[in-house]
ROTI-398093 format. One record per residue (C-alpha): residue in one letter; y, x, z. Coordinates in steps of 0.001 Angstrom, whole numbers. Layout:
<atoms>
- a | Y | X | Z
...
</atoms>
This chain:
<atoms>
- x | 0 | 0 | 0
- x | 3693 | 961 | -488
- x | 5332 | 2241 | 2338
- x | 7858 | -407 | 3736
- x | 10519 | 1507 | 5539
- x | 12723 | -1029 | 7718
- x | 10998 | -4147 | 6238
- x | 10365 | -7286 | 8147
- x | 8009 | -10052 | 8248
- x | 8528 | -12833 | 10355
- x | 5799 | -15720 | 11143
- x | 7940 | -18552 | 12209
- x | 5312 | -21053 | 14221
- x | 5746 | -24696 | 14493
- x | 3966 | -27788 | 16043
- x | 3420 | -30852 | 13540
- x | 3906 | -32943 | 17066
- x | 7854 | -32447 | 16750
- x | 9888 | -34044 | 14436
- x | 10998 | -31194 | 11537
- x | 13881 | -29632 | 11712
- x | 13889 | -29437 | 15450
- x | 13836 | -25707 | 15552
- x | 14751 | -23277 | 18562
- x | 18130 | -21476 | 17981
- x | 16233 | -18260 | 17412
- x | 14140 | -20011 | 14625
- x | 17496 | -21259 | 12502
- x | 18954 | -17606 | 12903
- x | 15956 | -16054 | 11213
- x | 15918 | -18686 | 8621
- x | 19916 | -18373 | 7674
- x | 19639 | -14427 | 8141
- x | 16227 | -14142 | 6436
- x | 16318 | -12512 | 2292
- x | 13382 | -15059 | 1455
- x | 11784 | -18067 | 3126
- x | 8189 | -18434 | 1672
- x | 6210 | -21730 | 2058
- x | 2343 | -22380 | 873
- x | 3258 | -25620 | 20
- x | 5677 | -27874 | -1108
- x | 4679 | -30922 | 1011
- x | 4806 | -28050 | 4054
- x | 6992 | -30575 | 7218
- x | 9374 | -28403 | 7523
- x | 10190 | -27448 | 4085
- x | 12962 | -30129 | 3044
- x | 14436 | -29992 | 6415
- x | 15170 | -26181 | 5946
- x | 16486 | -26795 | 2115
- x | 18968 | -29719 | 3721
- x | 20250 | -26861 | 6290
- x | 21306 | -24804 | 3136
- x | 18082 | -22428 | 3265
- x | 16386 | -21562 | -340
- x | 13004 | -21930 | 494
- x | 10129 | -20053 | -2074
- x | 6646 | -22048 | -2179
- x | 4163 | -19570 | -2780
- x | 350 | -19319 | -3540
- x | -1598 | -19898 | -507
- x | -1286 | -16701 | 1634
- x | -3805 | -13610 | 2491
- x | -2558 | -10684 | 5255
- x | -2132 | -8483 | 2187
- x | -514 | -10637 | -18
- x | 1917 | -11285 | 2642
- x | 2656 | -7849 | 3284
- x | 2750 | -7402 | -582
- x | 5865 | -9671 | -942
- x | 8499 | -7605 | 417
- x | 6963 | -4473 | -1892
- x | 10092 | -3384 | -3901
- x | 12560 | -5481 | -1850
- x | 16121 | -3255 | -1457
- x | 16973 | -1995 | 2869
- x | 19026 | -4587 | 4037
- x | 17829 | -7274 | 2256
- x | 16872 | -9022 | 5401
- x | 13057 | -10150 | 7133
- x | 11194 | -12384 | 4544
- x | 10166 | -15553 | 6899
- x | 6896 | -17065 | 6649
- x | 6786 | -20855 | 7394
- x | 3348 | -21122 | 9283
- x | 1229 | -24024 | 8297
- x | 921 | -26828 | 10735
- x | -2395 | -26037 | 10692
- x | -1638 | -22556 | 12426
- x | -2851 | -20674 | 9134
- x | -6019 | -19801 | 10826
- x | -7216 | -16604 | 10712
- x | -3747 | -15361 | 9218
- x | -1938 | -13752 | 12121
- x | -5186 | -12209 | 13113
- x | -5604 | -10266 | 9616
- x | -2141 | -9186 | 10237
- x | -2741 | -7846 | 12996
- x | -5589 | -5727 | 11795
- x | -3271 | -4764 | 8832
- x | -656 | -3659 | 11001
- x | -3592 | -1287 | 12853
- x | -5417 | 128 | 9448
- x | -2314 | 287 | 7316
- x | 599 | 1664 | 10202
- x | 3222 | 2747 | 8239
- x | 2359 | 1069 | 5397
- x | 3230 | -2348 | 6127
- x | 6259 | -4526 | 7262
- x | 7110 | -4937 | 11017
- x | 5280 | -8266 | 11858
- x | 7020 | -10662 | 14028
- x | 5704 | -13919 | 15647
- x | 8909 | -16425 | 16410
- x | 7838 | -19506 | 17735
- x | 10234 | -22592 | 16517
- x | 9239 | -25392 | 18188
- x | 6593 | -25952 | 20992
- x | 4471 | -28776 | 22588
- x | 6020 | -30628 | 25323
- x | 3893 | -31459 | 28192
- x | 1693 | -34616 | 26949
- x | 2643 | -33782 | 23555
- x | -1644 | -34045 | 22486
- x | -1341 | -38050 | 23260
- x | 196 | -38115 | 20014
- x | -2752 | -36672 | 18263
- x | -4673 | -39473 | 19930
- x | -2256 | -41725 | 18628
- x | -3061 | -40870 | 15266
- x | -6932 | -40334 | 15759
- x | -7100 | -44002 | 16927
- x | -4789 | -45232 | 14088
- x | -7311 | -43199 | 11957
- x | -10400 | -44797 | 12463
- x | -9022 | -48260 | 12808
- x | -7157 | -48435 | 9527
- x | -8740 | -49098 | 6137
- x | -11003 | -46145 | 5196
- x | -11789 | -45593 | 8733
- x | -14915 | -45909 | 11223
- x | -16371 | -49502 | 10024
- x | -17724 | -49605 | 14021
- x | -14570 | -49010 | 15214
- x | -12292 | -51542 | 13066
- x | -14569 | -54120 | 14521
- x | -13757 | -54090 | 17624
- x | -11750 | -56713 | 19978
- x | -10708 | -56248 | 23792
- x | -13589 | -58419 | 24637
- x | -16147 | -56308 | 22725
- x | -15039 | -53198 | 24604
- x | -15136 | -54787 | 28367
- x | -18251 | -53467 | 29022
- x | -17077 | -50067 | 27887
- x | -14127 | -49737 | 30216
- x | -16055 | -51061 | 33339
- x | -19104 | -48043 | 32038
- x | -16378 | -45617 | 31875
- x | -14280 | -46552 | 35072
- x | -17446 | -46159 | 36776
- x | -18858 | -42849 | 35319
- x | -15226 | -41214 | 36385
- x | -15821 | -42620 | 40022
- x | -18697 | -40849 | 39887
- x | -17630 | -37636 | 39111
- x | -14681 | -37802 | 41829
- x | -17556 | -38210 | 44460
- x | -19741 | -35804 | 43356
- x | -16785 | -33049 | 42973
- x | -17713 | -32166 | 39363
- x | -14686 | -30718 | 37717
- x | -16232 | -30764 | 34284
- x | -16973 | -34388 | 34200
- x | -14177 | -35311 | 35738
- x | -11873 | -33892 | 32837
- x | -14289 | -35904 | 30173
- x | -14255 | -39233 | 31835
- x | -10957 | -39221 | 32407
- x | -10859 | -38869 | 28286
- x | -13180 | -41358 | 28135
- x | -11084 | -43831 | 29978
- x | -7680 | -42511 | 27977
- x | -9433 | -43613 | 24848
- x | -10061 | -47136 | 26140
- x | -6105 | -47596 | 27166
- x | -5455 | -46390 | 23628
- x | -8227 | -48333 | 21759
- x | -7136 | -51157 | 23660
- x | -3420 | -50848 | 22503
- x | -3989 | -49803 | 18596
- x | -6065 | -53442 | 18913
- x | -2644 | -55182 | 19962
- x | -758 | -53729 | 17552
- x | -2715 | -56164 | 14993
- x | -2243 | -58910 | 16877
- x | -565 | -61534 | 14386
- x | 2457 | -63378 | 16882
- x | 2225 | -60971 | 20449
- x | 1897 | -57608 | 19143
- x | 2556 | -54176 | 21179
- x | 1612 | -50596 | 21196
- x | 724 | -47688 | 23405
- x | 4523 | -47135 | 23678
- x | 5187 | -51003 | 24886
- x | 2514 | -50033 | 27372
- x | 3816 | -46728 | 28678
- x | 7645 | -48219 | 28334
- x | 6216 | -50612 | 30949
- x | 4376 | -48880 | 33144
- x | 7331 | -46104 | 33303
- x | 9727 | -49076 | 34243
- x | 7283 | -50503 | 36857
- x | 7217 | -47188 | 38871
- x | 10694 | -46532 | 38410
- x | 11526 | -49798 | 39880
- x | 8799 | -49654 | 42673
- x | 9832 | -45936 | 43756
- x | 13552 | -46740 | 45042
- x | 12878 | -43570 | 47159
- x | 12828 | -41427 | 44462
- x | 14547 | -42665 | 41513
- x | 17249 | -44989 | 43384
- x | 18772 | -44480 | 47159
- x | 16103 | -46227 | 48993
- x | 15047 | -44165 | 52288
- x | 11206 | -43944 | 52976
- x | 10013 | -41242 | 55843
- x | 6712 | -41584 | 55156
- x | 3332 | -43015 | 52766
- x | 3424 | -45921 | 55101
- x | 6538 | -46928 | 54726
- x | 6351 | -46096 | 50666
- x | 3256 | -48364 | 50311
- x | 5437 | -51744 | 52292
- x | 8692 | -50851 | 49821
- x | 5871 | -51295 | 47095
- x | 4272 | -53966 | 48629
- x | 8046 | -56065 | 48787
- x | 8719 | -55261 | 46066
- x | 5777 | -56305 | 44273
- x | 5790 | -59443 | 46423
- x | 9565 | -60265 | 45203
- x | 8017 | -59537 | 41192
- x | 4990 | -62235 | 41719
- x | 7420 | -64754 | 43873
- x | 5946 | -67454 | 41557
- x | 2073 | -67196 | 42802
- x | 1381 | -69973 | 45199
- x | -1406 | -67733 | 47174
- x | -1539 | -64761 | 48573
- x | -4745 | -63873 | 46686
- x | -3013 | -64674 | 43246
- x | -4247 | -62263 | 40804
- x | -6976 | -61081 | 43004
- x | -9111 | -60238 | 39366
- x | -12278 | -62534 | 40222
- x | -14741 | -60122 | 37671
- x | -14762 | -57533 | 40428
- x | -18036 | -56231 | 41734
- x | -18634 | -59060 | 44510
- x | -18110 | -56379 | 47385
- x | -15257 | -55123 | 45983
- x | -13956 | -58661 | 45561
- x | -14525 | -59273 | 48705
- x | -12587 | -56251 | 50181
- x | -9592 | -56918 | 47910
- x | -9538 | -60592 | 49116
- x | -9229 | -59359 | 52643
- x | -6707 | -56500 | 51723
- x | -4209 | -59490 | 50199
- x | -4623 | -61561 | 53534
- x | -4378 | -59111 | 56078
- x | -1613 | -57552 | 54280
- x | 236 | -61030 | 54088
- x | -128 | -61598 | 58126
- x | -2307 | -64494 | 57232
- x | -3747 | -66390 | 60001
- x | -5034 | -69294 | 58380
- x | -8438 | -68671 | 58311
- x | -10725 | -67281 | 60865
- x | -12976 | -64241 | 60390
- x | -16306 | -64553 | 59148
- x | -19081 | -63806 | 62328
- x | -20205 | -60376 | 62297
- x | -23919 | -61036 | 63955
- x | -27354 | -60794 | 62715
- x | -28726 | -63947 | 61777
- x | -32841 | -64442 | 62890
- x | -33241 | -65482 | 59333
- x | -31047 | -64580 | 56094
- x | -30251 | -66609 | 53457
- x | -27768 | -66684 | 50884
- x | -25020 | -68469 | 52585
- x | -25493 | -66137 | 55946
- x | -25924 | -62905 | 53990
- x | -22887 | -63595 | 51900
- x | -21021 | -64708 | 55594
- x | -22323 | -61576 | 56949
- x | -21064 | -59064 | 53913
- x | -17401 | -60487 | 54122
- x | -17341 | -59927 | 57855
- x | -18365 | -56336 | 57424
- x | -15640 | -55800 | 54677
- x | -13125 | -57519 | 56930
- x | -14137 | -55009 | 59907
- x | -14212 | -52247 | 57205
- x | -10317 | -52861 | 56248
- x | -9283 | -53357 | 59502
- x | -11060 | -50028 | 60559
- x | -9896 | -47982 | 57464
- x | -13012 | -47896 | 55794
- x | -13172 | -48200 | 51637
- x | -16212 | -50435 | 52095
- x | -17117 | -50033 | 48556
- x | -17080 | -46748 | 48953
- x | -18962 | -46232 | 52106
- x | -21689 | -48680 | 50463
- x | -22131 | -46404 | 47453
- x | -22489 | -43567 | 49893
- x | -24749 | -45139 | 51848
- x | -26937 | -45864 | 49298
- x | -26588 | -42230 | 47547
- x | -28509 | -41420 | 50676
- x | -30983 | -43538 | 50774
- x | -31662 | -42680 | 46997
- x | -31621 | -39215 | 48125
- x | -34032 | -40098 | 51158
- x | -36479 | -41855 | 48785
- x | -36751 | -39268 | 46101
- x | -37260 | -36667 | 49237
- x | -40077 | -39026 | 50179
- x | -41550 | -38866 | 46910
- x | -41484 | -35082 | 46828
- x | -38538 | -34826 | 44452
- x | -35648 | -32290 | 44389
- x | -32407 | -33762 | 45303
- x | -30487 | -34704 | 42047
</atoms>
């Protein structure tokens, strides 16, 4: 190769997640200062934002480390760095043959620079989801997946809720971080659905909008000039507050969802009265029956999850460790390894 004395090429990196023509400072220096701006492709994002700044842009056969370097052969000192607009698909493999070029050929090749214009903000790979989902629900897409309805993926959500509870209690990191996908996708599946609705239509943003609002408005203490010392007193502002949003329910258990598990029901039923001071009802009898049937057994489980709330206990969850040990305790008897 021809020896490049004082030549400069410059790798300008961008993310496809923001909009083009967002560019750091640094970025729109190199590009105004640069002798050439080479592209590998005309429909390249950033391309006909750079040409509306005033910057010539050059579209170029698809690159190779040498042919890079071989583009600023001949070109007269003080021409100025020849900029590279990356790919937005990172030009794999690229800046990694440069770098071995820059090793085997010192001397012989331009100074390589890597200027990153624009970067991912934090939660910027939701909007790959975004499209993913869009993907395989639009025409051309997964024929499984453009059936689907909110009722059809019930059963999914309740699987997947489940599975992640699972991995909380048994500490496994790696799980965790997969069924927590797992239930992103279903908050996302169940929003690209919506959009299609024909008269009540909304999308993932409607949803997040919402949800932002919601905890804006239910977190005075941190986003207004509300005073809370302490969770307790943060979980009664909430409480009000949420009280003074549903002020049109009737009861207390109003929107008490009635397709919980029927423990889990139960608890939550108990939660809403003992949080409302409700006296209207007395507790169920917590004794032992000489004979169980359904009525009793029923009587006896909703006095155990009112004792379990008033004692601090997650009943549900104290049920599904409870019986984690007895599966453990049969498959001990049995001569099996713990799972």
């Amino acid at each position: 190769m021809t020896n490049l004395p004082g030549a400069k090429l410059i790798l300008l990196t961008t993310t496809h997640r923001v909009a083009p023509g967002l560019l750091s400072w640094p970025a729109w220096e190199a590009l105004r200062s640069a002798g050439r701006v080479l592209a590998a492709d005309e429909g390249h994002p950033q391309v006909a934002a750079v040409r509306q700044a005033g910057v010539e842009v050059e579209v170029v056969a698809p690159a190779s480390a040498p042919a890079l370097a071989r583009t600023l052969t001949g070109q007269p000192a003080g021409a100025g760095a020849t900029v590279w607009l990356g790919s937005p698909d990172g030009d794999p493999g690229l800046t990694d043959a440069l770098a071995r070029l820059a090793v085997e050929h010192a001397g012989e090749v331009p100074e390589i620079e890597v200027l990153p214009g624009s970067y991912d903000l934090p939660g910027a790979r939701l909007l790959d989801l975004v499209s993913v989902m869009d993907r395989l629900r639009s025409p051309g897409g997964c024929p499984w997946d453009a059936e689907q309805t909110h009722a059809s993926l019930v059963k999914y959500l309740v699987e997947e809720a489940y599975e992640l509870v699972e991995a909380i209690e048994e500490e496994d990191r790696e799980t965790l971080r997969e069924e927590l996908g797992d239930v992103l996708l279903q908050v996302f599946f169940h929003s690209r659905i919506a959009e299609e609705h024909p008269t009540d239509a909304f999308s993932i943003d409607d949803v997040a909008g919402d949800i932002v609002e919601k905890l804006m408005y239910r977190h005075p203490h941190v986003f207004g000039d509300a005073q809370a010392e302490g969770a307790a007193e943060v979980e009664a502002n909430w409480e009000a507050l949420k009280a003074a949003e549903k002020s049109g329910r009737e009861s207390v258990l109003d929107g008490v969802p009635a397709g919980l598990p029927s423990l889990a029901y139960a608890a939550k039923l108990v939660s809403r009265v003992r949080r409302a001071g409700f006296t209207g009802v007395p507790d169920a009898p917590f004794e032992l029956p000489a004979e169980l049937t359904a009525e009793s057994a029923g009587t006896l489980l909703l006095a155990v999850a009112q004792r379990a709330h008033d004692a601090g206990v997650d009943v549900d969850a104290a049920l599904r460790a409870a019986a984690r040990g007895y599966r453990e305790a049969v498959r001990a008897a049995e001569g099996l390894k713990p799972e």
